[in-house]
C-alpha positions as CSV (number, residue, x, y, z in Angstrom):
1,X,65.5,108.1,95.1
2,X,64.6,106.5,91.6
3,X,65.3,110.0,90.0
4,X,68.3,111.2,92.1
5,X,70.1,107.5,90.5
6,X,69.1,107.8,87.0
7,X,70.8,111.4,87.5
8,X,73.9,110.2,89.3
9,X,73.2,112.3,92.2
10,X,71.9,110.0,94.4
11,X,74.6,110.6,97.1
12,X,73.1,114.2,97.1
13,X,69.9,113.6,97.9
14,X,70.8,110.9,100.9
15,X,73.5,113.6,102.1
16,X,70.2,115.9,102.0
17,X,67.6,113.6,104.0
18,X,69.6,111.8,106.4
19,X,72.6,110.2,107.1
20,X,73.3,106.9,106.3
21,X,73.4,105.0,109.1
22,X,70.1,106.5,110.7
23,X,66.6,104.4,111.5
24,X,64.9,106.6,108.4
25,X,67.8,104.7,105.7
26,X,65.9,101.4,106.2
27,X,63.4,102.8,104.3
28,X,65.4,103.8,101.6
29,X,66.0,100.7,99.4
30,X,68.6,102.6,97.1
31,X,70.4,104.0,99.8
32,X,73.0,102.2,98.7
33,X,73.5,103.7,95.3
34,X,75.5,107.0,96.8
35,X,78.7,105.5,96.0
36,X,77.5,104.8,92.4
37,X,76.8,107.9,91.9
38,X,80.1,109.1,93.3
39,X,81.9,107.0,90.8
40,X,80.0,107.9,87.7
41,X,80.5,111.5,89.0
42,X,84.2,111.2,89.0
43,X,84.1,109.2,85.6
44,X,82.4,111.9,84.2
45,X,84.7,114.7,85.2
46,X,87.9,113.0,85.3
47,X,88.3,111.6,81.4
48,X,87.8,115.8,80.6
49,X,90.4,116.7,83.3
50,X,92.7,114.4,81.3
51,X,91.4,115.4,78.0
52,X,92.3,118.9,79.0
53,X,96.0,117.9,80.6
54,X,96.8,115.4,77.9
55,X,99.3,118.0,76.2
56,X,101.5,118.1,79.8
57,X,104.4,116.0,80.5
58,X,103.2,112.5,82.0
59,X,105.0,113.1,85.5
60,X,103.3,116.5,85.2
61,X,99.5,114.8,85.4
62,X,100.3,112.2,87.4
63,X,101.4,115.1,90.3
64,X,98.6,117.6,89.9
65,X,96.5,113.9,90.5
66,X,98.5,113.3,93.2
67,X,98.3,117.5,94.5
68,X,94.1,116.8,93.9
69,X,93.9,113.6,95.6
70,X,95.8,115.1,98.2
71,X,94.0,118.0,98.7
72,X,90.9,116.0,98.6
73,X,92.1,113.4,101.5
74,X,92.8,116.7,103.5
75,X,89.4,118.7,102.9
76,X,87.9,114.7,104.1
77,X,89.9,115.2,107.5
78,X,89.3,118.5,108.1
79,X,85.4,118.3,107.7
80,X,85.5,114.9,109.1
81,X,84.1,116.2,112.7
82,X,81.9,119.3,111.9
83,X,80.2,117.6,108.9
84,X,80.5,113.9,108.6
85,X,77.5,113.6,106.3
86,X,78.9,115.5,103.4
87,X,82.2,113.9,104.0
88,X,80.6,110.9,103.5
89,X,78.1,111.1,100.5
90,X,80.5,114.4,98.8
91,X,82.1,113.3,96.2
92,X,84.9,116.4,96.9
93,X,86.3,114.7,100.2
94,X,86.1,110.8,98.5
95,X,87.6,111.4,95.6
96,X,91.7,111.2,96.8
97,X,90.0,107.9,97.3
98,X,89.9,107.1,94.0
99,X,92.0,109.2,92.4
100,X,94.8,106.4,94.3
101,X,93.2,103.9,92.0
102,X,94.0,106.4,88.9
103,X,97.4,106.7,90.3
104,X,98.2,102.9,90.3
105,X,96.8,102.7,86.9
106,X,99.3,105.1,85.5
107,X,102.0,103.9,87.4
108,X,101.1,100.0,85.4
109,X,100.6,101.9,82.4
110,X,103.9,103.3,82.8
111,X,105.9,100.1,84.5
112,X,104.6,97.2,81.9
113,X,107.6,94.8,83.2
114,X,106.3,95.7,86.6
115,X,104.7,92.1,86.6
116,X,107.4,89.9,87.9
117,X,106.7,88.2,90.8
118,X,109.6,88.4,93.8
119,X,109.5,88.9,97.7
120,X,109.0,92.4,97.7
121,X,106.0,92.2,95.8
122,X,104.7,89.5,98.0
123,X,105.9,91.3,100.9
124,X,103.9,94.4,99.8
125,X,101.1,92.5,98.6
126,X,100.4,91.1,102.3
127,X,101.2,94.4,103.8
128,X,98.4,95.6,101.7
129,X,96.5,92.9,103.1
130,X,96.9,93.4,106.5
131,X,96.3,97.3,105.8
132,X,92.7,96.2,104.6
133,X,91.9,94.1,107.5
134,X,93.3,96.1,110.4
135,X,89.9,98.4,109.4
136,X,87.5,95.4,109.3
137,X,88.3,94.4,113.1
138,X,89.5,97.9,114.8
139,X,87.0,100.5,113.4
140,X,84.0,101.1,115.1
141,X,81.1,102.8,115.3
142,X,82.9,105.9,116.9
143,X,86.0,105.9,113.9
144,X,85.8,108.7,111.8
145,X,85.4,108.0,108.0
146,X,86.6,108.6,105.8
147,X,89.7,111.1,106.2
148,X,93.0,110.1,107.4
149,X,91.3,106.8,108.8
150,X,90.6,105.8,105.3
151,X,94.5,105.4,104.2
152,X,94.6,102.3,105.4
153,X,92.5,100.1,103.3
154,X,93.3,102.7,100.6
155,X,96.8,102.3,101.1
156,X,96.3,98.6,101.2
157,X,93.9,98.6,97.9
158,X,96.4,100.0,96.0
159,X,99.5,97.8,97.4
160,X,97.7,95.0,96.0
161,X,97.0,96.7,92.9
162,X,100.4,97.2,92.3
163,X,102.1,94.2,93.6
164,X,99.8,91.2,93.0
165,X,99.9,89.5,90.4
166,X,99.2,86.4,88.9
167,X,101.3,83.8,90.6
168,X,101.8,85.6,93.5
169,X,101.1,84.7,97.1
């Protein structure tokens, strides 16, 4: 486990042994270092895939992000059922997940006056809110996840990204 983290490739060794929630993961004290490795996996390969778009358009990159993430979210679903492992540890079928984060980044890149504060961003920002907590207190141990029952708190995540603020609610 040491080795697979200072590689960031934990999450392939755990999808390899067991899942995460079995009786063997208590006796794996970095279990919990998959999703680090899933981000420095996508940190690594997603400065060279903009690196390697920077010459298109703006709108261009920010929809072949959105087509990926997409793409991703619907790889998650469909392998949600026959192989919830990999769609759990893969970094393939979780990164729409953070390619939404990208996404919201551009878009406040791109919308710098975007920080005024008025009902509608308080309004989204507590829809985003309540999008993150429906999760918390419906899912259980029978919810699939991630897939489509991950655009909620995603969807959420990123309403609050974009719509809180200093100053707001």
């Amino acid at each position: 486990s040491l080795f697979a983290t200072s590689l960031f490739s934990s999450n392939i060794l755990f999808y390899l042994q067991s899942g995460y929630f079995e009786t063997s993961a208590e006796l794996k004290p970095l279990l919990h270092t998959w999703s680090l490795a899933v981000e420095e996996q996508f940190y690594i390969i997603f400065p060279i895939f903009i690196m390697l778009m920077w010459r298109f358009p703006f709108k261009f990159i920010a929809s072949s992000i959105a087509l990926i993430g997409l793409s991703s979210l619907l790889l998650s679903e469909w392998i949600s059922t026959g192989h919830p492992e990999a769609n759990f540890y893969l970094p393939i079928t979780r990164a729409w997940e953070l390619l939404a984060g990208s996404l919201c980044a551009m878009y406040l890149h791109k919308n710098r006056s975007h920080k005024q504060i008025n009902f509608k961003h308080n309004c989204a920002s507590f829809i985003g809110l309540i999008l993150i907590l429906v999760p918390i207190f419906s899912f259980d141990k029978g919810t699939t996840f991630p897939g489509l029952n991950a655009l909620m708190p995603v969807t959420g995540t990123s309403l609050i990204l974009l719509f809180a603020h200093k100053g707001s609610y």
